[in-house]
MARDO-156103 format. One record per residue (C-alpha): residue number from 1; residue in one letter; x, y, z. Coordinates in pm, 1 decimal, padded with zeros to 6 digits. Layout:
<rs>
NUM A X Y Z
...
</rs>
This chain:
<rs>
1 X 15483.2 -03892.0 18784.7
2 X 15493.4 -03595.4 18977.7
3 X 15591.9 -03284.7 18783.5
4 X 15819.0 -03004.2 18921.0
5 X 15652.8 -02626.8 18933.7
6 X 15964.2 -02418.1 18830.6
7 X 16080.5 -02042.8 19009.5
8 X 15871.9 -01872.9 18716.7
9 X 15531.1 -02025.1 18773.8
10 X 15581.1 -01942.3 19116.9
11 X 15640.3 -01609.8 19127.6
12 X 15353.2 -01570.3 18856.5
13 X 15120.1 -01765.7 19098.8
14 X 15265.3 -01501.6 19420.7
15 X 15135.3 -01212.0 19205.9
16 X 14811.3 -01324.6 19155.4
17 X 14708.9 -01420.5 19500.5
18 X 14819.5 -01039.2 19548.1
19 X 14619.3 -00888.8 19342.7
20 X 14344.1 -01097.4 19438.5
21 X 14392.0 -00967.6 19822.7
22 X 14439.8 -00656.7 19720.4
23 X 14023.2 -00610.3 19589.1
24 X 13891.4 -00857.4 19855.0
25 X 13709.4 -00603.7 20101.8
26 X 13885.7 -00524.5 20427.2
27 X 13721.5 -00513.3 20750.3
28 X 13726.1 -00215.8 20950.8
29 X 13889.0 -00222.8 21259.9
30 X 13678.9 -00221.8 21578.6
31 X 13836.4 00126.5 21657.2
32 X 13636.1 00204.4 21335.1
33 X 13348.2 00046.2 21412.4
34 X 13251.0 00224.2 21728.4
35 X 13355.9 00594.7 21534.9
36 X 13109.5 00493.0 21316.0
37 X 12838.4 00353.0 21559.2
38 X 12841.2 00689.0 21744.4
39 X 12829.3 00886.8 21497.0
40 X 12514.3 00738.5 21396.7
41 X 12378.8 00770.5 21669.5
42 X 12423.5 01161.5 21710.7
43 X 12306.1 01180.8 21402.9
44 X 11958.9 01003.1 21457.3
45 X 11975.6 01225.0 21750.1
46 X 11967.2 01517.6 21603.4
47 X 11758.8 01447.4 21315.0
48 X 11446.9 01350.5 21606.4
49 X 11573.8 01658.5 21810.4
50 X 11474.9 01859.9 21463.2
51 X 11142.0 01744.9 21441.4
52 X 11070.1 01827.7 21750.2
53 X 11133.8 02182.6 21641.4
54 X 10879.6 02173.0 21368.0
55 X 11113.5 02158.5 21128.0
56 X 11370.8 02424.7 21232.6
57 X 11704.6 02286.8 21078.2
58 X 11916.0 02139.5 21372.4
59 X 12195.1 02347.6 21474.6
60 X 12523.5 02193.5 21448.3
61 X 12604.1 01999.7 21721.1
62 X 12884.6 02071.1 21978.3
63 X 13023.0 01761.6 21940.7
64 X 13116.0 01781.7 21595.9
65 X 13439.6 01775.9 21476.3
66 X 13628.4 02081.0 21378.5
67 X 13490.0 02105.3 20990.1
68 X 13225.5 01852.8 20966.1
69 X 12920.8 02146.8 21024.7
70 X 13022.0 02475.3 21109.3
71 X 13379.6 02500.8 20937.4
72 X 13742.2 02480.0 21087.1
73 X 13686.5 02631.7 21430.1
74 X 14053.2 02758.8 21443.9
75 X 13978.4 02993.5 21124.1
76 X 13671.3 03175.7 21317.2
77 X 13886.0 03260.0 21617.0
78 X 14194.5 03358.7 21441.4
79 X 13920.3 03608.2 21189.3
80 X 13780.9 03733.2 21499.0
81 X 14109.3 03808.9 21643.4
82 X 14210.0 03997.3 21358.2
83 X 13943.7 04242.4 21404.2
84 X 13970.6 04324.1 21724.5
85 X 14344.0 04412.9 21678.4
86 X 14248.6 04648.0 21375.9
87 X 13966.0 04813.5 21602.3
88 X 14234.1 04849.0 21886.9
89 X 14436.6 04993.0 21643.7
90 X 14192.0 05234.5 21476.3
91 X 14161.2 05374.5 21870.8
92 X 14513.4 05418.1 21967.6
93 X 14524.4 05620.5 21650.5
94 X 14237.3 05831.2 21716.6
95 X 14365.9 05884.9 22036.9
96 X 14693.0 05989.5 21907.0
97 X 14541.4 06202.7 21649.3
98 X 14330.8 06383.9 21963.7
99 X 14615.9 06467.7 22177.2
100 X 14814.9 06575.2 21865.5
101 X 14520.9 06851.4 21800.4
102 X 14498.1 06945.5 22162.6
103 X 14832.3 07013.9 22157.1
104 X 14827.7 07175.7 21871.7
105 X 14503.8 07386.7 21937.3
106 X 14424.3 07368.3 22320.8
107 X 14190.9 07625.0 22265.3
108 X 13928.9 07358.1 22126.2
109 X 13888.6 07208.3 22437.0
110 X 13921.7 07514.8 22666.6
111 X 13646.7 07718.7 22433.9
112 X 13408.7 07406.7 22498.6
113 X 13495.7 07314.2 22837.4
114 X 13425.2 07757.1 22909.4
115 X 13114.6 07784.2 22699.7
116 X 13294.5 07984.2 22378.6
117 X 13225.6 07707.8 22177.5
118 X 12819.8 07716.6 22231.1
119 X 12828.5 08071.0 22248.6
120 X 12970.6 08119.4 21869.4
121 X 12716.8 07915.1 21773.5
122 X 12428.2 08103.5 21933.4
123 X 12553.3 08410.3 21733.6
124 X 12612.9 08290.6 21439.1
125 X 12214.0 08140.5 21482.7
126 X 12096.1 08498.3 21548.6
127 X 11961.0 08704.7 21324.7
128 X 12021.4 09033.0 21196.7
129 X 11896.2 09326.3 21399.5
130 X 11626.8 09534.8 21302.9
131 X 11679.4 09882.8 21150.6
132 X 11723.1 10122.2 21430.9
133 X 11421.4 10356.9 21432.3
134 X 11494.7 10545.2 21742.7
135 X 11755.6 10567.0 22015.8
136 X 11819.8 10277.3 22240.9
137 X 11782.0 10299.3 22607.5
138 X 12071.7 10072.1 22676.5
139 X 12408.5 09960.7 22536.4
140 X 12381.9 09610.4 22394.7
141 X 12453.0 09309.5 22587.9
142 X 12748.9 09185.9 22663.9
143 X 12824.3 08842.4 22524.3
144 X 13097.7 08597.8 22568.0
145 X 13424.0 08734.4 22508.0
146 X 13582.6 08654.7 22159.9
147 X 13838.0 08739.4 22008.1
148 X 13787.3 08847.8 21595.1
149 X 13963.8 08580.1 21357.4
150 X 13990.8 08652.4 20964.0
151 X 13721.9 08414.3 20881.7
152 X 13468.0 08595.5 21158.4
153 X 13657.2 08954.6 21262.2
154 X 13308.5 09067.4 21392.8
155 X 13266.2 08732.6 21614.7
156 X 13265.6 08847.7 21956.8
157 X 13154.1 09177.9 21901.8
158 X 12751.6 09345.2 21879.8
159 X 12809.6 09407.1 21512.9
160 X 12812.8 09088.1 21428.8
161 X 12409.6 09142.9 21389.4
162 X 12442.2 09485.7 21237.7
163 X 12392.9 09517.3 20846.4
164 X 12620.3 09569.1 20604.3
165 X 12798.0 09896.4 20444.2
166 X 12577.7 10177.1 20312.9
167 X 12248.4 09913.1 20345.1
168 X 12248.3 09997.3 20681.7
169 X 12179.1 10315.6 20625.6
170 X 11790.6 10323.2 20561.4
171 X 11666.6 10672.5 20463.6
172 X 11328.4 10773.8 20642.2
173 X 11012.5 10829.7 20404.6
174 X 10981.6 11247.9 20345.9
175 X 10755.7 11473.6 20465.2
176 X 10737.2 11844.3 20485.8
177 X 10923.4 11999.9 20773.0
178 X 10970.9 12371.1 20912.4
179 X 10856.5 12486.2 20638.3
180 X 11085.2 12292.8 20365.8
181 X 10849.2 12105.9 20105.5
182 X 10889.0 11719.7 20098.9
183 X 11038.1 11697.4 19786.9
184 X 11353.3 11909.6 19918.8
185 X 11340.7 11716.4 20269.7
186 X 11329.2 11372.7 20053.6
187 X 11660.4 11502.4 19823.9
188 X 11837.6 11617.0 20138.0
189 X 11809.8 11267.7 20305.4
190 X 11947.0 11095.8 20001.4
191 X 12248.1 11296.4 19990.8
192 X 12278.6 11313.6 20372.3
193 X 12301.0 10924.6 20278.3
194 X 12565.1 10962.8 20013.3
195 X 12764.1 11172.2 20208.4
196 X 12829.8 10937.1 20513.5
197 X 12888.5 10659.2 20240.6
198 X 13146.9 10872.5 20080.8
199 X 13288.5 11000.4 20409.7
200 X 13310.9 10634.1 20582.0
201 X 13274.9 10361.6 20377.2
202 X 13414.9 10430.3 20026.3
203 X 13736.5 10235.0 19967.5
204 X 13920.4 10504.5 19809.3
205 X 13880.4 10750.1 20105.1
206 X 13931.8 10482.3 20368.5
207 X 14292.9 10463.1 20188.4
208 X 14349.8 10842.8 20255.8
209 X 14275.0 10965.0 19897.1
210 X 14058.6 11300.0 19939.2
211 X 13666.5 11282.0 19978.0
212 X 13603.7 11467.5 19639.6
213 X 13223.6 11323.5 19603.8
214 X 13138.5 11410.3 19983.0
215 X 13275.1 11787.2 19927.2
216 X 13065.4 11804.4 19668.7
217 X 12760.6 11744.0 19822.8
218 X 12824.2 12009.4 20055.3
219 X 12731.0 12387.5 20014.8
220 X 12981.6 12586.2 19782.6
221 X 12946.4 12886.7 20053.7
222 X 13051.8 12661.5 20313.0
223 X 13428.4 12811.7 20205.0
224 X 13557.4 12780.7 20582.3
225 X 13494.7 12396.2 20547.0
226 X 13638.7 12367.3 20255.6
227 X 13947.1 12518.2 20322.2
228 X 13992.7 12302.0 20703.8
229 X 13914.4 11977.4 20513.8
230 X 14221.4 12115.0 20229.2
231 X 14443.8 12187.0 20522.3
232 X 14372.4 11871.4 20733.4
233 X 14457.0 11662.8 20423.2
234 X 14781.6 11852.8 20324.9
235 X 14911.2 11926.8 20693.9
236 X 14770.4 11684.8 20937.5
237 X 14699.2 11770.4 21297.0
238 X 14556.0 11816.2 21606.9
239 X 14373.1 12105.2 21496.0
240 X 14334.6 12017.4 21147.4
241 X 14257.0 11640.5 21184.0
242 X 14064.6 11461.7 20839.9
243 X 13953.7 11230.6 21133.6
244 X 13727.6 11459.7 21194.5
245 X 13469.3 11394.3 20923.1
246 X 13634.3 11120.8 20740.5
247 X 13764.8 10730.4 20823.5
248 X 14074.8 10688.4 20700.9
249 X 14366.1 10456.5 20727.7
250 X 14763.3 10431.5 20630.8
251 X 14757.0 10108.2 20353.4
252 X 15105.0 10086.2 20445.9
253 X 15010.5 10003.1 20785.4
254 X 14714.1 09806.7 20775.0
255 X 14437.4 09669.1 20540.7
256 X 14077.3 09554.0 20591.0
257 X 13973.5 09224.5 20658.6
258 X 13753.7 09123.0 20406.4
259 X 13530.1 09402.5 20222.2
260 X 13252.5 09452.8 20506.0
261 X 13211.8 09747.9 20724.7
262 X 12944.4 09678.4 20998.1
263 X 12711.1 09966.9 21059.4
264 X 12428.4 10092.9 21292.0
265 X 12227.5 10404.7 21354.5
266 X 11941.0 10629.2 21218.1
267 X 11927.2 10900.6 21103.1
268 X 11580.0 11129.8 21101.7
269 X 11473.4 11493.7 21036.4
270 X 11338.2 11801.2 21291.4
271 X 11246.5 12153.0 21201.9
272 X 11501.3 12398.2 21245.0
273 X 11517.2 12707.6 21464.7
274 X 11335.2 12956.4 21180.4
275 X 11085.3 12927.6 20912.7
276 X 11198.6 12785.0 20642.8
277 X 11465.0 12526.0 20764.1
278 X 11477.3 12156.8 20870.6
279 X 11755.7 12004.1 21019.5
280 X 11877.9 11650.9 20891.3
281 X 12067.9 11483.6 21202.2
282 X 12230.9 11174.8 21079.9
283 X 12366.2 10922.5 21424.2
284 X 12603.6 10595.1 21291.5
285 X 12851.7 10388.2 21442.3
286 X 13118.3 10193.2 21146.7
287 X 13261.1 09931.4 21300.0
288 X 13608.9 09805.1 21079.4
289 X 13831.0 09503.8 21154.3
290 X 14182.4 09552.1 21068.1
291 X 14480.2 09343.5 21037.3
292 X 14827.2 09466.4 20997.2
293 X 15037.6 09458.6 20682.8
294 X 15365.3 09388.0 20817.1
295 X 15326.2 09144.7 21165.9
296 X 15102.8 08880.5 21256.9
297 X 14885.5 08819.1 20965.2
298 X 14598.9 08690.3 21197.6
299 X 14571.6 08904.5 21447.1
300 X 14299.1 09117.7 21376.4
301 X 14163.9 09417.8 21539.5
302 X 13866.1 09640.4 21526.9
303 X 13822.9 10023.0 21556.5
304 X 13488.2 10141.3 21589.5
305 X 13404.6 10521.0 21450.7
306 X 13061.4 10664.7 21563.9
307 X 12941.9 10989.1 21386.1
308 X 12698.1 11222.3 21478.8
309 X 12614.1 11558.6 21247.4
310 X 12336.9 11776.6 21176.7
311 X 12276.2 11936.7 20810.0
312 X 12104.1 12206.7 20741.5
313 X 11838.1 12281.9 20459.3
314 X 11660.8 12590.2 20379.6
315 X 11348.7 12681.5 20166.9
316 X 11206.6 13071.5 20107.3
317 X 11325.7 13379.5 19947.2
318 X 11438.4 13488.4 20278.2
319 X 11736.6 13257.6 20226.4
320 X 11848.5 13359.4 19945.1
321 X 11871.0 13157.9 19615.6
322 X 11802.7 12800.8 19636.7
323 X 12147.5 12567.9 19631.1
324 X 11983.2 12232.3 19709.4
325 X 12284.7 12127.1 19871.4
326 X 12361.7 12032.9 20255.7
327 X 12490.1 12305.7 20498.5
328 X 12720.3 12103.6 20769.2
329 X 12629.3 12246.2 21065.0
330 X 12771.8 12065.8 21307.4
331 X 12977.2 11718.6 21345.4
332 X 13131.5 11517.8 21656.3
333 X 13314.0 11199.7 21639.2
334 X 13435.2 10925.2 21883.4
335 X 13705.3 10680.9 21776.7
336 X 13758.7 10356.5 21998.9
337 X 14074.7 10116.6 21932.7
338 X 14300.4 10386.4 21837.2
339 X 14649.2 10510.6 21971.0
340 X 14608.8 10872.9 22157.1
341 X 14845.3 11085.1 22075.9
342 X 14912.8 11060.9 21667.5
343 X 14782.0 11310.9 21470.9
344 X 14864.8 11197.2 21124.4
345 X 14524.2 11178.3 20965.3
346 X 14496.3 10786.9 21038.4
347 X 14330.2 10558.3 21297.9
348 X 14587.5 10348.1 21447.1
349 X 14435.3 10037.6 21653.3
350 X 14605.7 09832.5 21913.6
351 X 14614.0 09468.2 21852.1
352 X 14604.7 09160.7 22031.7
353 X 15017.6 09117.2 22003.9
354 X 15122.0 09474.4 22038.3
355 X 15349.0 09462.7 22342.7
356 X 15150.7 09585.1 22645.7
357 X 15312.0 09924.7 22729.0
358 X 15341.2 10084.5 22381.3
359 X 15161.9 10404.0 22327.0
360 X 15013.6 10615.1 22583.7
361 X 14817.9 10449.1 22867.8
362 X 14442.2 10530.2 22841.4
363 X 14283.4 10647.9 23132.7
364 X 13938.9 10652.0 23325.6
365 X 13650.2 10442.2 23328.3
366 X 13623.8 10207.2 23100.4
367 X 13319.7 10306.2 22782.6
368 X 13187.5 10096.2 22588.2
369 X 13200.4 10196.8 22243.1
370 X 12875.9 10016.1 22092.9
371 X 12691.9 10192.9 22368.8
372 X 12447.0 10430.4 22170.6
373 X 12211.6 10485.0 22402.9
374 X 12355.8 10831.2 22501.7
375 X 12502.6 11141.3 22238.7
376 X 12867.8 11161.1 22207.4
377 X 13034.8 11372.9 22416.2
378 X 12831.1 11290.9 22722.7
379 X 13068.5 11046.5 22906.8
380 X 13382.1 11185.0 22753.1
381 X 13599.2 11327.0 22987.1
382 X 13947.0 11209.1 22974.7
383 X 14160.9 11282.3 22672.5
384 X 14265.8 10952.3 22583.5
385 X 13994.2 10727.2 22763.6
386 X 13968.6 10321.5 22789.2
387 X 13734.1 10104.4 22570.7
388 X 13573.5 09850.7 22720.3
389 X 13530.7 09621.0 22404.8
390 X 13610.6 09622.5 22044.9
</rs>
């Protein structure tokens, strides 16, 4: 008798055939099967391609897809992209940055485009001169016009070799002269030496205080000096200028740049006109850069002082008693880079700002003030002549 399978047994029986299909392997679709075959293929390809190397590791092939070697191809381009727009970046701002300084400072390109640029460096390369041992046949070269800045206010100029302050002034070694033992001829050089230090370089007197230590080095007798140098200082003027002997300058007006002088010259010793005396003659050009205290705080300016002066010394009963001091015979002066006309007791220098037709026009050929080839006086014919440098 033929029993009846109910709706339950069926659906129990439906489930299990399912599973049962469900773990049975499937195979792959021809589509598959030639992927697959190729692959292989390339593979064994490869691989006999790499022994033929000796071993080298095959490179990855071109055929492979994006990931399967050499790594999502689409990653390396977009990196590589990325780079190049940071480099073309980095550029546009250096070029921005470049025209921003050019416009700022055009003179960085026009000092190398003209030759200032290599000829700073040459002087700043050069060394300092030697000491001055007798007088030069020629003025010194000209270089390549510069203007002085507050980080270099001798750049531009000769000095810019010269020594410093009272170093430059080297004292020759003694000997007797004209009758005047060595020892005396050795003192009187030292405080020929101290007196152009005290007359030219020391602070206090460049600020227009009175030159108490240089008087004193002078002889007492001397009361005819004394008295000019009391009136120049009290009453200043034409005929009773301090300029005369001493560099000074108004601190209200202006105020060095910086605590070096620049200075050149010799100074040596020759037997006077009688028994007995030797004549110290002393020959030194100061060189100070100035800016002004009320104006452009960068504009600076140079005015260069050369002194020439001859002191006396005697030796022998027939002159009397012994003073050991220094009899100021004569003195000359020549100022460049200041304003004709003022007699106040201060240099005055023009500056690079200073409107063009202030002060009185300087006349003549042009001298050069760091020529010291020749003695002052010798090329000085016009009252208020024309510098060629500073």
């Amino acid at each position: 008798m033929d029993r009846q399978i109910s709706d339950e047994e069926w659906a129990r029986f439906s489930e299990e055939v399912a599973r049962e299909s469900a773990d049975a392997p499937k195979e792959p679709s021809a589509r598959a099967r030639m992927v697959t075959e190729r692959l292989r293929r390339e593979e064994e390809e490869r691989a006999r391609a790499g022994r033929r190397r000796f071993g080298r590791a095959p490179k990855p092939g071109a055929g492979d897809p994006p990931g399967w070697r050499t790594g999502p191809a689409w990653q390396e381009m977009e990196g590589r992209g990325r780079v190049k727009r940071r480099l073309k970046a980095a550029a546009a701002i250096a070029v921005i940055v470049g025209l921003a300084l050019v416009a700022l400072r055009p003179e960085l390109v026009i000092d190398k485009l003209t030759g200032k640029t290599d000829a700073r460096q040459e002087a700043r390369d050069a060394g300092p001169l030697p000491a001055e041992s007798v007088r030069p046949t020629a003025a010194p070269e000209a270089g390549h016009p510069d203007r002085p800045t507050l980080k270099e206010p001798f750049r531009g100029s000769p000095a810019a070799q010269w020594a410093d302050g009272a170093a430059a002034i080297e004292v020759p070694e003694a000997t007797e002269v004209g009758g005047v033992p060595k020892e005396r001829v050795g003192e009187a050089l030292a405080q020929a030496k101290r007196f152009l230090v005290a007359a030219n370089l020391d602070p206090a007197v460049l600020r227009g205080e009175r030159p108490t230590a240089a008087l004193d080095l002078l002889d007492p007798k001397d009361t005819k000096r004394r008295e000019e140098t009391a009136r120049a200082y009290e009453h200043p003027s034409r005929e009773n200028d301090p300029l005369e002997l001493f560099t000074r300058y108004d601190p209200a007006e202006l105020k060095l740049v910086g605590e070096v002088v620049k200075v050149r010259g010799r100074m040596w010793v020759e037997a006077g006109e009688k028994p007995g005396q030797a004549d110290v003659k002393v020959d030194y050009t100061f060189v100070y850069p100035f800016v002004r205290t009320a104006g452009n705080p960068e504009d600076v300016a140079r005015t260069i002082v050369r002194r020439e002066a001859t002191f006396q010394v005697f030796h022998g009963s027939a002159w009397g008693e012994p003073v050991n001091r220094l009899w100021l015979y004569r003195a000359a002066q020549d100022i460049a880079n200041s304003t004709c006309g003022r007699f106040d007791g201060y240099v005055h220098p023009s500056f690079f700002s200073d409107p063009r037709d202030s002060g009185p026009a300087p006349s003549g050929s042009p001298v050069d003030p760091y020529d010291r080839s020749k003695s002052i006086g010798t090329d000085r014919a016009e009252e208020c002549g024309t510098a060629s440098r500073s």
